[in-house]
C-alpha positions in Angstrom: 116.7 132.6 94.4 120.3 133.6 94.2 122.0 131.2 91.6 125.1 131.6 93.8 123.1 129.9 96.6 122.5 126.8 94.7 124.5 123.9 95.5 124.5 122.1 92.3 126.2 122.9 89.1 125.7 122.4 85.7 127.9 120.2 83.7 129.6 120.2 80.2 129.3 116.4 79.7 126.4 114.1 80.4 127.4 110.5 81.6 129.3 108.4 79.1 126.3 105.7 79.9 123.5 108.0 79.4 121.9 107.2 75.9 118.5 109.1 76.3 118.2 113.1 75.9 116.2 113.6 78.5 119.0 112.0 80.9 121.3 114.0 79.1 119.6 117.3 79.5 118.4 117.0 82.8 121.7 115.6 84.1 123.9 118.5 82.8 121.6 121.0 83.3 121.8 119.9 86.7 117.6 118.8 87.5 118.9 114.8 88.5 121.2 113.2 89.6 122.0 109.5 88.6 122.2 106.8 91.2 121.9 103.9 89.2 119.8 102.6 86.0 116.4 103.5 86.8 116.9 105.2 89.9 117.7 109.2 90.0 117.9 111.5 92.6 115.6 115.0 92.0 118.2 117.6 92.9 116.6 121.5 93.7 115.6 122.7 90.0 114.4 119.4 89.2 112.2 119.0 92.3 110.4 122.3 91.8 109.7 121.1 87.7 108.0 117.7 89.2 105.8 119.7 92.2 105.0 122.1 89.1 103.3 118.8 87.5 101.9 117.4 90.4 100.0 120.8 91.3 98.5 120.3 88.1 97.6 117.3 88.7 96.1 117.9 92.3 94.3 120.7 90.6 92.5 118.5 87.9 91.8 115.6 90.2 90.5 117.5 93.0 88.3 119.3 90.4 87.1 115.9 89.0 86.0 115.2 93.0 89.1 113.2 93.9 89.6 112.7 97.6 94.0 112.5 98.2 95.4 110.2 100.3 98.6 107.9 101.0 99.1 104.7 101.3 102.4 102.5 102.0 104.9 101.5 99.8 105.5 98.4 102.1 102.1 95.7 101.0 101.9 92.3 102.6 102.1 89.4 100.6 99.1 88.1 101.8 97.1 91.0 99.8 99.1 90.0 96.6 97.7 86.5 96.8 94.2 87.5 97.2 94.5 88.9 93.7 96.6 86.1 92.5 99.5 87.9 91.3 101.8 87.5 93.9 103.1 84.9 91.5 102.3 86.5 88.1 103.7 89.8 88.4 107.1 89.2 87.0 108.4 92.6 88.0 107.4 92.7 91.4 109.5 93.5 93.7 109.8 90.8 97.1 111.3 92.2 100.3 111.2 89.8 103.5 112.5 91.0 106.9 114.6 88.6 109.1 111.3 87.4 110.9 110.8 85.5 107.5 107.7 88.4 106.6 107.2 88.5 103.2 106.3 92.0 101.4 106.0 93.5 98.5 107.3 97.2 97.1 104.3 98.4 95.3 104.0 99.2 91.5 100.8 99.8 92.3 98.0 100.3 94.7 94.9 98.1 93.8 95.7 95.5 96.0 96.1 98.0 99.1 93.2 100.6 98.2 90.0 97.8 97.8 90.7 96.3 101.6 91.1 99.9 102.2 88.1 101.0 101.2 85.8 98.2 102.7 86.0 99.4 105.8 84.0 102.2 104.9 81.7 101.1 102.0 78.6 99.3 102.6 75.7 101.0 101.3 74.8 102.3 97.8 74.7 105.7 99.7 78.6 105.2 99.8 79.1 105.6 96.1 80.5 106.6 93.7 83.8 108.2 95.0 87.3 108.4 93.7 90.8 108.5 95.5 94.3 109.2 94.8 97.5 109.6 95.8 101.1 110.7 94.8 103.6 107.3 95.8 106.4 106.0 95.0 106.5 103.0 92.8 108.6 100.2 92.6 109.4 97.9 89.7 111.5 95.4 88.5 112.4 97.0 85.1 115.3 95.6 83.4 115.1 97.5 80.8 115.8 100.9 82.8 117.8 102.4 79.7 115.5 105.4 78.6 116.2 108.1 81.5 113.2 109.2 83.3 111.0 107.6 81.4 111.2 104.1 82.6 112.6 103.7 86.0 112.7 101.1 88.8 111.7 103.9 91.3 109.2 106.3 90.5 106.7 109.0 90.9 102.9 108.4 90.0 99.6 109.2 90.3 97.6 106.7 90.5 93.4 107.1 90.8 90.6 104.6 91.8 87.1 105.2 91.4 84.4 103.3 93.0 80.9 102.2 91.7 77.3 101.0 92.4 77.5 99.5 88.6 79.3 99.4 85.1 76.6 102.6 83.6 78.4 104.6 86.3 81.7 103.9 86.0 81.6 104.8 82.1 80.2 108.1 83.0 83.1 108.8 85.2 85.6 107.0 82.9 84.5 109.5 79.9 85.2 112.7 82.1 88.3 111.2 83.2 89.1 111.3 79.3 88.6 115.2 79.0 90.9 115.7 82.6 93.2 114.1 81.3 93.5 115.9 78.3 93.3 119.1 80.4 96.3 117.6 82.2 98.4 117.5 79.2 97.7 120.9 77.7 98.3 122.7 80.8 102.3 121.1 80.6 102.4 122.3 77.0 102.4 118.9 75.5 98.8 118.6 74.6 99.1 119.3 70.9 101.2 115.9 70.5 99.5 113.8 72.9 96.5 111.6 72.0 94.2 109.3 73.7 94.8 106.0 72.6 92.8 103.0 71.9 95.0 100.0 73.5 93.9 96.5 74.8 91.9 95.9 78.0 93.5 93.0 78.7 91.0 91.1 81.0 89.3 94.6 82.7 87.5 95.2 79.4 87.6 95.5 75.6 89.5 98.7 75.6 91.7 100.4 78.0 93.0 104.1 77.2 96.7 105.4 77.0 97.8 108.8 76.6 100.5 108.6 74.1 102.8 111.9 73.1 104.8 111.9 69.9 108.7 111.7 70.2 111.2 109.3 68.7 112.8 108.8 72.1 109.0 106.2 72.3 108.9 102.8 72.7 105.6 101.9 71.0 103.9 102.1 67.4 100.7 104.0 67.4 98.5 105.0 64.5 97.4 108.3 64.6 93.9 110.0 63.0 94.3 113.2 62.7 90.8 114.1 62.1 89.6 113.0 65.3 92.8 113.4 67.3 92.8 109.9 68.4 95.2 106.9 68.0 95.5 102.7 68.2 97.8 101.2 69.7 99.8 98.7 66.9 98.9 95.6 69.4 94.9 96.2 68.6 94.9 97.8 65.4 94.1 95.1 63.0 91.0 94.8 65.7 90.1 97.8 64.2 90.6 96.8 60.8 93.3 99.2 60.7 91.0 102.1 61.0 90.0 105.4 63.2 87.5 103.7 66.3 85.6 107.0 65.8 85.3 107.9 62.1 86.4 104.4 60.8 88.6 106.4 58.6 91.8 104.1 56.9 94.1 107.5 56.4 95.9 107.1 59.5 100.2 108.1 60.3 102.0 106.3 62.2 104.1 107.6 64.9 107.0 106.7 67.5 105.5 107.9 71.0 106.0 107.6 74.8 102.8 106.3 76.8 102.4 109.5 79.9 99.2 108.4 81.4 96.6 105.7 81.4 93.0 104.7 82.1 91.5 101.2 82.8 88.4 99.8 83.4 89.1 97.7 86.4 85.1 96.6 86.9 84.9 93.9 89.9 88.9 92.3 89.0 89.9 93.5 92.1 86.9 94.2 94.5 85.7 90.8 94.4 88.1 88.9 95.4 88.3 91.3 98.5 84.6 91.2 98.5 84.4 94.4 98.4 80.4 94.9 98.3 77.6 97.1 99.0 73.7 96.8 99.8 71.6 98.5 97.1 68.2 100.1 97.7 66.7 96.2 98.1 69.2 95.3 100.3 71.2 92.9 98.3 74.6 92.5 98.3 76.3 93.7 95.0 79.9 93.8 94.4 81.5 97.4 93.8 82.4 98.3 89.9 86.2 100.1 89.9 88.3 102.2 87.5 92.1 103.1 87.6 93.9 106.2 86.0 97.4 107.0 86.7 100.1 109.2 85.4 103.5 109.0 85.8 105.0 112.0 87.0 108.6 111.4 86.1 108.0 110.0 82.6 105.5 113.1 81.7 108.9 115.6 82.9 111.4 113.3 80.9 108.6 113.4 77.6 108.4 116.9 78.0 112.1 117.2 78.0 112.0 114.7 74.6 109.7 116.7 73.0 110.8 120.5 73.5 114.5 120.3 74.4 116.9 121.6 71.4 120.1 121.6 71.1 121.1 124.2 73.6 119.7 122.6 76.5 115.9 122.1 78.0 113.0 124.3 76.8 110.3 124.4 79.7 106.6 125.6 79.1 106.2 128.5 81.6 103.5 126.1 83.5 106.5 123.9 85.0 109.2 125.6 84.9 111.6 125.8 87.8 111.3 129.5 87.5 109.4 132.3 85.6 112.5 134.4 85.1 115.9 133.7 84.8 117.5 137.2 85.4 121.8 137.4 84.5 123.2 139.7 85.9 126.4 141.4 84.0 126.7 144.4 85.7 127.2 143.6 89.5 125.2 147.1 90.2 122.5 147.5 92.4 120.2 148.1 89.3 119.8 144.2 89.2 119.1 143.8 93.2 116.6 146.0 92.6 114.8 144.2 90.0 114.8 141.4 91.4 113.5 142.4 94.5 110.8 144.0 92.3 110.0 140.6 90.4 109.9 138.6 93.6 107.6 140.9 95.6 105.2 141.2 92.5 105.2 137.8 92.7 107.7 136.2 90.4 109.7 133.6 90.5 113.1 134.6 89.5 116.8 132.7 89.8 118.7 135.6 89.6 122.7 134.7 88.1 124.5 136.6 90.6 127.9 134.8 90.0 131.2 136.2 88.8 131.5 134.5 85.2 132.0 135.8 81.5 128.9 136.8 79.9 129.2 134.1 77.9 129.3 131.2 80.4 126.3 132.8 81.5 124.2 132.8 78.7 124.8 129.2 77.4 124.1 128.1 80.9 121.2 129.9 81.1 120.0 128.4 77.3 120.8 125.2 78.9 118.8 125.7 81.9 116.1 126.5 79.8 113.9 129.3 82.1 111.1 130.7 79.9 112.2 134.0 79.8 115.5 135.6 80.4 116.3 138.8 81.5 119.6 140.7 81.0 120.7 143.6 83.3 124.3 144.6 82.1 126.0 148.2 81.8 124.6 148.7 77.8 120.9 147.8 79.4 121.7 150.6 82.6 122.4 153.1 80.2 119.7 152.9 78.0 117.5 152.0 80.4 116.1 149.3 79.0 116.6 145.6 79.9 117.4 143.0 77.2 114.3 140.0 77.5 114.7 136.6 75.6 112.4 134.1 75.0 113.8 130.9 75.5 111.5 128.9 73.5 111.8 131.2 69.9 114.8 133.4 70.7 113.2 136.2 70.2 115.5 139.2 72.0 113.8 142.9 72.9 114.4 145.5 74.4 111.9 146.8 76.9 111.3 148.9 79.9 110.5 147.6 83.3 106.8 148.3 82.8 106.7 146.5 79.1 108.4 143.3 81.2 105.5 143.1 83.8 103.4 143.1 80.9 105.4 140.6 79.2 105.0 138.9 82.7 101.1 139.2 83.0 100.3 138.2 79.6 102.1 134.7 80.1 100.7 134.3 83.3 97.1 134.3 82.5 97.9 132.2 79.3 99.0 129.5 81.9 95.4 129.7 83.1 95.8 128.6 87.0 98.2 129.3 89.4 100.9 126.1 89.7 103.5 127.5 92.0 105.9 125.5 93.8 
């Protein structure tokens, strides 16, 4: 893509009401735009970064024998009061239409997925299965002050998993761990993230969070290294202040941002719907559930958090907008020809075609934050080298055309799978 040809700009100043880096960043580097707290619009560069993640996603839920689907926003009241929590959901947001309709704008899906599903569960030869989807969610969040990572509106993932009994569910539960985990390490963030023991509430003793490292966090968890697993601070004198897996006391504690959870749902929401099958006796038994959801939004915002510098964003190859950010300084057909080269071989490339000082290029470009960046100018024509950057050490070569498909190759099949927008 031409960077000529894209209608946004970067900016010099974030908004005066921006507090969080990740706003900051994203905002002048032009990914989002700001609508209002909690709400932001996902502007061309931006859009490509959260379809980059959601590929990922797809990928490790369609490989863990998730079926996608979607399901409305819009949920009738009258599933919200078969659960009960039409009334005890205190960020729920209540829509009516001038019939007098009541609805809700889901935060979640549990109450529309279980009546779903009845209509085509009845035997034990119907289980187990999974579904998911990519939504919208909706929530009441007055506390909409950290960016992307906590928004009224927002992008998630959100996973239900349907069983003949509890022994089942754990087994899927556990692998759900290890995807997870996958998830995370394949948007380079997996080093700092760690499954975390939390409360279960009323699902279960446990439920699992994915917490990442960053001071821009809102919660306290305590870390053991050893095992690379964490508590929450809400259950860790449940644990005697110790690891749940070595029962080691030498534990850090840490800021960090919660990018993903998993719950153990069990019959909370499929009784109530009666939601049942016949086993191999033909009795009625109600169907055992699990949840696991990521948000999409908060994962790009964490990953801004933890990588960004002070130059501008810092994305891991696997999500970047593009693979190659080629500037252009010379305004010679040398650089057209590259690119062409790049794009046909397969790259990704936003090629800086504009008339500005080399400069203004460069720190936009930093800013921007494009893996690796490649400089065409008049010094690169006449030694016939091109100058390559690497955004993430700023480390500068010089190499040929064939040393830069290399370069390209190598960090291609470090990403693993293809997650092309």
């Amino acid at each position: 893509m031409r960077q000529s040809q894209l209608f946004t700009k970067t900016r010099k100043d974030a908004p005066a009401d921006e507090v969080a880096k990740n706003a900051k960043l994203l905002i002048r580097a032009g990914f989002v735009d700001k609508l209002q707290a909690g709400v932001y619009t996902y502007l061309p560069l931006g859009l490509r970064v959260l379809k980059k993640i959601e590929n990922i996603i797809r990928e490790e839920m369609n490989n863990a024998g998730g079926q996608e689907i979607l399901m409305p926003s819009l949920q009738p009241k009258e599933n919200w009061q078969t659960t009960g929590r039409w009334d005890t959901m205190d960020d729920l947001y209540k829509v009516s239409d001038s019939s007098g309709r009541e609805n809700a704008l889901g935060p979640t899906h549990e109450e529309i997925v279980v009546p779903l599903v009845k209509q085509f569960v009845s035997s034990y030869r119907d289980l187990p299965f999974s579904a998911y989807q990519f939504q919208n969610k909706f929530r009441m969040e007055l506390r909409a002050k950290s960016g992307i990572l906590r928004g009224r509106e927002f992008m998630m993932k959100d996973m239900y998993s349907f069983h003949r009994d509890e022994a089942d569910m754990e087994v899927f539960y556990e692998k759900m761990k290890g995807v997870y985990a996958n998830v995370f390490e394949r948007m380079g963030i997996g080093a700092t993230t760690f499954l975390t023991f939390a409360s279960g509430g009323s699902f279960s003793k446990y439920s699992h969070e994915f917490q990442t490292v960053t001071p821009a966090g809102e919660d306290t968890i305590y870390i053991c290294d050893k095992c690379h697993i964490a508590v929450n601070k809400e259950i860790i004198e449940d644990q005697n202040n110790a690891c749940p897996k070595c029962h080691g006391k030498n534990l850090r504690t840490e800021t960090s941002v919660e990018v993903g959870n998993i719950f153990e749902l069990k019959t909370k929401y499929s009784a109530p719907f009666n939601l049942s099958y016949k086993d191999e006796e033909g009795k009625e038994q109600t169907v055992v559930m699990g949840c696991y959801g990521i948000g999409l939004g908060r994962v790009l915002g964490t990953v801004v958090e933890v990588l960004g510098d002070e130059k501008g964003l810092v994305w891991p190859a696997s999500i970047s907008p593009f693979n190659v950010h080629l500037v252009d300084l010379a305004n010679t057909i040398e650089a057209r020809q590259l690119y062409d080269e790049l794009v046909a071989a397969g790259v990704e490339v936003l090629w800086d075609d504009r008339d500005l000082r080399a400069g203004e290029k460069f720190a936009e470009s930093d800013l921007i934050g494009i893996p690796i960046r490649v400089v065409v100018s008049a010094k690169t024509i006449e030694s016939g080298k091109l100058e390559v950057k690497t955004r993430a050490t700023g480390e500068v070569s010089m190499v040929d055309r064939a040393e830069l498909f290399k370069i390209l190759e190598s960090a291609d099949s470090r990403l693993g799978r293809c997650s092309k927008f």
